[in-house]
Structure formats: C-alpha cells, structure tokens
LOSEGU-955616 format. One record per atom (N, C-alpha, C): residue in three letters; atom name; x, y, z. Coordinates in Angstrom, 3 decimals, always signed. Layout:
% LOSEGU-955616
r/a/X/Y/Z
ALA/CA/X/Y/Z
...
//
This chain:
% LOSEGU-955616
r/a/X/Y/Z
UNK/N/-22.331/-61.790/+64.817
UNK/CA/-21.132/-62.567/+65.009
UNK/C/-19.889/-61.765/+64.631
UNK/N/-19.922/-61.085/+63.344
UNK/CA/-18.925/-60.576/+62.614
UNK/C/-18.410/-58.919/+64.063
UNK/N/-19.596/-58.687/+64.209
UNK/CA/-19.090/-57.682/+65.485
UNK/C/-18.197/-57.700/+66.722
UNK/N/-18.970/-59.385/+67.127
UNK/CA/-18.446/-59.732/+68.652
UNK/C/-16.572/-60.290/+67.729
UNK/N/-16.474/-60.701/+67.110
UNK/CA/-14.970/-61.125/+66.670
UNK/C/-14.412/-59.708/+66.254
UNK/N/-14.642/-58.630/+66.068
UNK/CA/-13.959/-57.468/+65.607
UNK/C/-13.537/-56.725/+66.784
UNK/N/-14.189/-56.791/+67.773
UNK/CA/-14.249/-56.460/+69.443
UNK/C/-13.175/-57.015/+70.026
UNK/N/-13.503/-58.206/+69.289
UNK/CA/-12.236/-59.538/+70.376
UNK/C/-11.036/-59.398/+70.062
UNK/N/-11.134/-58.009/+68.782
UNK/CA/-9.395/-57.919/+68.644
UNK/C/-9.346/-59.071/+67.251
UNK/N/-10.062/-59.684/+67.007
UNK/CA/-9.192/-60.693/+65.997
UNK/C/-8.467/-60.052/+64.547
UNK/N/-7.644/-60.764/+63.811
UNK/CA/-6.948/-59.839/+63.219
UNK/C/-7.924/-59.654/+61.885
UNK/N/-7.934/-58.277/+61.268
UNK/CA/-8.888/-57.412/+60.594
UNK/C/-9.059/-58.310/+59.342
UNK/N/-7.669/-58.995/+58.579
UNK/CA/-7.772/-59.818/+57.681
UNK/C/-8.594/-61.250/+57.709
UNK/N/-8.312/-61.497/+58.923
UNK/CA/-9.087/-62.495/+59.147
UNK/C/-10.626/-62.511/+58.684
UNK/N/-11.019/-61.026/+59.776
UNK/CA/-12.614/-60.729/+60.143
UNK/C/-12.855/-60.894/+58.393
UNK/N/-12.369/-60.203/+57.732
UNK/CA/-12.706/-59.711/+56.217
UNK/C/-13.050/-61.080/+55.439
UNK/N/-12.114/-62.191/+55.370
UNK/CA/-12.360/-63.839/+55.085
UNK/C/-13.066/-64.374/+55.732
UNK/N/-13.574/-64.239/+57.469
UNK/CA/-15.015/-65.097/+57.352
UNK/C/-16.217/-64.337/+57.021
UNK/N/-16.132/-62.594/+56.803
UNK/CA/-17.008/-62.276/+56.249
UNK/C/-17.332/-62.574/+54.673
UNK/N/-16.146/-62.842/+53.797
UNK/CA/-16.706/-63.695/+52.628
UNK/C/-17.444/-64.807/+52.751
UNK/N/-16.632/-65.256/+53.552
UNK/CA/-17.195/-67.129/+53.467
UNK/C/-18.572/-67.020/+54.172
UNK/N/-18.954/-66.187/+54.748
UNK/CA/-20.247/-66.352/+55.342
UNK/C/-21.390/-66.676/+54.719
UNK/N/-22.244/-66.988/+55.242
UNK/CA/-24.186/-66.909/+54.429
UNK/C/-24.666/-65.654/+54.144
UNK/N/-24.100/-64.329/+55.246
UNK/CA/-25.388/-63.536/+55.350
UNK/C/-23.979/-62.652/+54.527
UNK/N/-24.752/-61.493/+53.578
UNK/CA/-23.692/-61.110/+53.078
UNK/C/-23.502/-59.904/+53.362
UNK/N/-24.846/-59.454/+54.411
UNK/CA/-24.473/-58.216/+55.206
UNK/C/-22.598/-58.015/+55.762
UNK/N/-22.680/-59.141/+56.265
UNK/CA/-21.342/-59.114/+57.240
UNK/C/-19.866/-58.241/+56.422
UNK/N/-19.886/-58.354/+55.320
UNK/CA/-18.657/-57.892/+54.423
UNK/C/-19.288/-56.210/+54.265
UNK/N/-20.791/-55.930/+54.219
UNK/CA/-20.710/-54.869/+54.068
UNK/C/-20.581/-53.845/+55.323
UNK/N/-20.745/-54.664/+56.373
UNK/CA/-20.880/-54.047/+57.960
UNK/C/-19.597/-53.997/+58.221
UNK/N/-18.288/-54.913/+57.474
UNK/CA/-17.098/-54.155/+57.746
UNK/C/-16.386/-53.264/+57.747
UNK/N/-16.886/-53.008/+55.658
UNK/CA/-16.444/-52.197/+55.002
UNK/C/-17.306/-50.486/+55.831
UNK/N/-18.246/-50.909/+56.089
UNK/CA/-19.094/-49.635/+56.646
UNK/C/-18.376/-49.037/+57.944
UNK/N/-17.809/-49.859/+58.852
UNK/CA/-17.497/-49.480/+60.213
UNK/C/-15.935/-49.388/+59.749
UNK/N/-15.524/-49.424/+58.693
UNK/CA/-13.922/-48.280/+58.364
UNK/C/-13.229/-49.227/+59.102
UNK/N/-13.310/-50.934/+59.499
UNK/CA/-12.417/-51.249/+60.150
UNK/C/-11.050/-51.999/+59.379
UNK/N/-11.162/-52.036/+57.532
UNK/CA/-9.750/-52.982/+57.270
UNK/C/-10.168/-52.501/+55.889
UNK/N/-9.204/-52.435/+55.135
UNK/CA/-9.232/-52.056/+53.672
UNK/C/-9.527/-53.078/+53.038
UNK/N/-10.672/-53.735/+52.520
UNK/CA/-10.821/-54.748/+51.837
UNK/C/-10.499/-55.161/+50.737
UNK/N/-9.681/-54.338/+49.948
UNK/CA/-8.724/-54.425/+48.757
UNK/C/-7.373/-55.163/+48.850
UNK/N/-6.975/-54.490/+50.674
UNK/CA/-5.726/-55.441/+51.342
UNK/C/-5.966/-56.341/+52.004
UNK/N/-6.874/-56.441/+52.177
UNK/CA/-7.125/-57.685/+53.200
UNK/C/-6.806/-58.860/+52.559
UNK/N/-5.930/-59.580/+53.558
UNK/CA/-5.510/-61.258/+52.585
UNK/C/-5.386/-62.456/+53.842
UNK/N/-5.578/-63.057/+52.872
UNK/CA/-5.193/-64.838/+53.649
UNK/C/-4.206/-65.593/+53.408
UNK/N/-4.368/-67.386/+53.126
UNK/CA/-2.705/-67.563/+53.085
UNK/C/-2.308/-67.246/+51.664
UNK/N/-1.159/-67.695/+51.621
UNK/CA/-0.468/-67.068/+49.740
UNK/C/-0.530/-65.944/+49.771
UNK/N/-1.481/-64.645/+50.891
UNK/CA/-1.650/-63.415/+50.238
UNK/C/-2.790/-63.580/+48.978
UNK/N/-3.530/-64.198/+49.186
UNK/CA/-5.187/-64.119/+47.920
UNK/C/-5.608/-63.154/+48.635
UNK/N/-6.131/-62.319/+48.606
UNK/CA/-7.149/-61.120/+48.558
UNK/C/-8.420/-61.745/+48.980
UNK/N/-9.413/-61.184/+49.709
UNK/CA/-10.497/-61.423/+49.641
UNK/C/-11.378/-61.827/+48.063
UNK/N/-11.274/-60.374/+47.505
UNK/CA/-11.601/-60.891/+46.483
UNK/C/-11.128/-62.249/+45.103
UNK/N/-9.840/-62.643/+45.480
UNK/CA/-9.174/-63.674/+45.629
UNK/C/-10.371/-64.822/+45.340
UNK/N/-10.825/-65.144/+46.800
UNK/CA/-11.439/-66.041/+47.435
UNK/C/-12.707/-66.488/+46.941
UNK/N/-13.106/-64.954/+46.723
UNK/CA/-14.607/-65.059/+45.584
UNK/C/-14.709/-65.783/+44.112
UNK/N/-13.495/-66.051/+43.672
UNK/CA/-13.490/-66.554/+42.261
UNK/C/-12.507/-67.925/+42.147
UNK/N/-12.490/-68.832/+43.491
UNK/CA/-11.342/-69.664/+43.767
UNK/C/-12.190/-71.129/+44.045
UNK/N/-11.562/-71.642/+43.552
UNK/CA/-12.121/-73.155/+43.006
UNK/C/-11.834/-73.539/+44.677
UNK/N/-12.700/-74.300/+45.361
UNK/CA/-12.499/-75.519/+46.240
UNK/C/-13.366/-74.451/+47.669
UNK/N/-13.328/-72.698/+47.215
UNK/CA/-14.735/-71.561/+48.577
UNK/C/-16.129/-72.038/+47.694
UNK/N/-16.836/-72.784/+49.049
UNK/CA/-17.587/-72.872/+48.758
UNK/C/-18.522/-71.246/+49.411
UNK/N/-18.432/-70.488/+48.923
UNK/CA/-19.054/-69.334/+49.191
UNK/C/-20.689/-69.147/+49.021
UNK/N/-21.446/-68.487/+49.609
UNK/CA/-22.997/-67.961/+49.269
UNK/C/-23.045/-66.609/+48.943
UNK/N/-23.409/-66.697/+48.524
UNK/CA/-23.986/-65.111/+47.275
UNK/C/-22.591/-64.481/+47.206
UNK/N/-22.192/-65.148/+46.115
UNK/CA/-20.523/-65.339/+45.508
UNK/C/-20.472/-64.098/+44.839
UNK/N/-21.788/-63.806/+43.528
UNK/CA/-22.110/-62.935/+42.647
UNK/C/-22.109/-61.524/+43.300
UNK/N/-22.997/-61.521/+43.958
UNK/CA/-22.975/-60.094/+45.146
UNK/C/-21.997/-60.002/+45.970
UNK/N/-21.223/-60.430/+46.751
UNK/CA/-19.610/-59.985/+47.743
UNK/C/-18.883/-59.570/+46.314
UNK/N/-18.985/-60.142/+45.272
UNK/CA/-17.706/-59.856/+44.711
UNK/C/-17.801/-58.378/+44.140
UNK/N/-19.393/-58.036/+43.558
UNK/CA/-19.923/-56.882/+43.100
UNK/C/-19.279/-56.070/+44.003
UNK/N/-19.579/-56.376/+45.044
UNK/CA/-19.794/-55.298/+46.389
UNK/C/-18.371/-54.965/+46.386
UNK/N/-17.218/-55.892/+46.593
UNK/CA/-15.670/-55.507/+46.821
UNK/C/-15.428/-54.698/+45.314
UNK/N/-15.856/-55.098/+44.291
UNK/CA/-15.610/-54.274/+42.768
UNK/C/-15.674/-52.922/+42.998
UNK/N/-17.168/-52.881/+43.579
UNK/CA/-17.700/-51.390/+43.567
UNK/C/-17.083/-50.426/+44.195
UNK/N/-16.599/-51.165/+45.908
UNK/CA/-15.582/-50.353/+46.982
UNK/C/-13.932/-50.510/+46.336
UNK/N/-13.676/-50.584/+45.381
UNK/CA/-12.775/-50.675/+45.291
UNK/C/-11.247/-51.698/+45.004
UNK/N/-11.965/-52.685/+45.262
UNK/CA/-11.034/-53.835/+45.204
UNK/C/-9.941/-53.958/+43.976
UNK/N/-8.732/-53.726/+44.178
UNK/CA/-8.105/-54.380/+43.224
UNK/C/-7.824/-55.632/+42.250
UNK/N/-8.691/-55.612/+41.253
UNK/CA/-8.460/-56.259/+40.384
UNK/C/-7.274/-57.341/+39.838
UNK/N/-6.197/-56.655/+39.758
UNK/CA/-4.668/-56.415/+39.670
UNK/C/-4.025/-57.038/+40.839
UNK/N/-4.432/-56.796/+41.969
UNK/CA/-3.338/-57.428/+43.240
UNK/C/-2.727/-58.970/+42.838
UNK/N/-1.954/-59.322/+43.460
UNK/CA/-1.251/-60.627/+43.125
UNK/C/-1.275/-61.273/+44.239
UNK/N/-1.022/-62.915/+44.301
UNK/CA/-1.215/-63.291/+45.271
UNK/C/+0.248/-63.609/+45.553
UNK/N/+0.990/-64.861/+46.605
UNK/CA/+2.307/-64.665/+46.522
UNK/C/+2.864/-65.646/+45.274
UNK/N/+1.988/-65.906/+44.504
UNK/CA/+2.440/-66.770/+43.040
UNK/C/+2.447/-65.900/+41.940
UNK/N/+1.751/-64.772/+42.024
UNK/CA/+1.579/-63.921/+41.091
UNK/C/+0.231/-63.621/+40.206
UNK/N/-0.594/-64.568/+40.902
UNK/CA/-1.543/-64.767/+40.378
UNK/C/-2.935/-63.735/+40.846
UNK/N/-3.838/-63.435/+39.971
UNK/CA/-4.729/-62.003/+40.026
UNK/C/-5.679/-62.978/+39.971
UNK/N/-7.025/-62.190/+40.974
UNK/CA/-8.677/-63.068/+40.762
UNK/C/-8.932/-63.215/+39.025
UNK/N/-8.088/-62.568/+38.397
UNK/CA/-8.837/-63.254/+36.857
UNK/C/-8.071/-64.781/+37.115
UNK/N/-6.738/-64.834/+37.139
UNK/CA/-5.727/-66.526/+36.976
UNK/C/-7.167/-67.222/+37.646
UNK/N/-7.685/-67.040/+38.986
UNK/CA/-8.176/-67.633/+39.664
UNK/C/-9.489/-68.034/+39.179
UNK/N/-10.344/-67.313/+38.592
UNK/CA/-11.560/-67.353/+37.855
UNK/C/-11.433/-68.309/+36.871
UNK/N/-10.383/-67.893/+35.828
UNK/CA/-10.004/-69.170/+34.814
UNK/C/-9.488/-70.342/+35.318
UNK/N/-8.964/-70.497/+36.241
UNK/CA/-8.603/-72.017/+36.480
UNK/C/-10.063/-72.457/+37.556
UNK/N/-10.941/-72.042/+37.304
UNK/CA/-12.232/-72.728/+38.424
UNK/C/-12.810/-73.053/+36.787
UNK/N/-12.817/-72.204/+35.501
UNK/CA/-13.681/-72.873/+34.614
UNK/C/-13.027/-73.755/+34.126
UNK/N/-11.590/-73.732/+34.234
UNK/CA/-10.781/-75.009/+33.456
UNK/C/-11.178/-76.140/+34.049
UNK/N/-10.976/-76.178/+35.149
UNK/CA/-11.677/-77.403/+36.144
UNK/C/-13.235/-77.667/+36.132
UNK/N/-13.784/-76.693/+35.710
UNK/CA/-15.262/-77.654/+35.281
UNK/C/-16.792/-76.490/+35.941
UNK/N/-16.001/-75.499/+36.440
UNK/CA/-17.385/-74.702/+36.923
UNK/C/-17.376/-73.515/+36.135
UNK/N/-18.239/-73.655/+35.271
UNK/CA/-18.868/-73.240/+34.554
UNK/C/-19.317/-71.783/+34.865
UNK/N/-20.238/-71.742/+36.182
UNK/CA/-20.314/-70.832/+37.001
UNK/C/-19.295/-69.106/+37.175
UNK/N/-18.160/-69.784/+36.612
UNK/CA/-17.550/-68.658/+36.785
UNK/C/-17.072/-67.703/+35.645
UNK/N/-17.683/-68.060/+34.700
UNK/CA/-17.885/-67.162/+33.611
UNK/C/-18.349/-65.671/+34.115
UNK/N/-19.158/-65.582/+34.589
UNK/CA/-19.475/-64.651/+35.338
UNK/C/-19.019/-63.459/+35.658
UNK/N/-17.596/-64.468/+36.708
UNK/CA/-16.834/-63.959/+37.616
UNK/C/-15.732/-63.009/+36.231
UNK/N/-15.422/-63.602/+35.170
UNK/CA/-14.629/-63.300/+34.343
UNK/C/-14.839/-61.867/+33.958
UNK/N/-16.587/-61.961/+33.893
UNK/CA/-17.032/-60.766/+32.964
UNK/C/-17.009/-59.764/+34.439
UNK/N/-17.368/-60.588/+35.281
UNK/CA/-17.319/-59.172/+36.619
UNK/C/-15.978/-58.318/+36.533
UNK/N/-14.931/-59.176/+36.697
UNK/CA/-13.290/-58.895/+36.610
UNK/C/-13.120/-57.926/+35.611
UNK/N/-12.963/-58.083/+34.312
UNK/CA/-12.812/-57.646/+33.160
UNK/C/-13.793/-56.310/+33.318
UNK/N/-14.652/-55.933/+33.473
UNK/CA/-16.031/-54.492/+33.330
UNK/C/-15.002/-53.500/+33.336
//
C-alpha cells in the first residue's frame, strides 16, 4: 500500500504518518529505506513530528514501542517542537497525566 501512495505522488509527510499509524510496521521502515522523506522532518498538523505521534494521547497506533525505537535509532529528533512548542517528551507526559500508564516507556525511550 505504502508503495502504490508514494508513486501516486502523495505528499512524503503524509506517506511517513500513515506509515506510523499503520499495523504492519514494515511500512515506516520501507520508507526510511527507499531515501524517500527525512523522518525526523516529516510532520502533520501543528507540525508534530512523526515521532510526535508515537507518544500522543488520542493515536491509536500498533507496535507503538518499535516505530518509535526505529525513528530513535534513524535519527529522529528528540528536541523538534511542534507549532506550540511542545517536544515528544510534553507529549509522552501529558498521555500519563491523562491516565495511560503505558507511556512510561515512551519517557524512558525519549530520555536514553
């Protein structure tokens, strides 16, 4: 899927956000592999980052733990801001303030 939409021209930021949100988690790495969008820049609305998205209360994401590894490892900025000012840590802490627990995790991923 993630191929035939990269073909079609759709825009690179885009491709990069339904490859988070996806099931299969190949798709984020088949982007990053085919050199087609910097996944550190890649953003959505507000400007959240992909990795953004991975630690954001209300994505219901699949294999949350692994995309986010994976953007860490290639590089992802930590640090980027969104257009509030806010970094995937703000975002991580306000998903445990609200009650998911789950993202403790995400904190210690951020922070390494």
């Amino acid at each position: 899927m993630l191929h035939t939409l990269i073909k079609s021209g759709i825009n690179l930021s885009g491709a990069a956000v339904i490859a988070v949100q996806s099931s299969n988690p190949n798709y984020l790495k088949a982007l990053f592999e085919a050199d087609k969008v910097d996944l550190s820049k890649a953003h959505w609305l507000d400007r959240k980052t992909v990795l953004h998205l991975t630690v954001s209360v209300g994505f219901a994401i699949a294999h949350t733990t692994e995309k986010r590894t994976f953007l860490l490892v290639n590089g992802a900025n930590v640090n980027c801001r969104d257009s509030q000012g806010w970094t995937p840590l703000h975002e991580a802490c306000i998903a445990i303030c609200v009650g998911d627990s789950s993202e403790r995790k995400a904190i210690e991923d951020l922070l390494a």
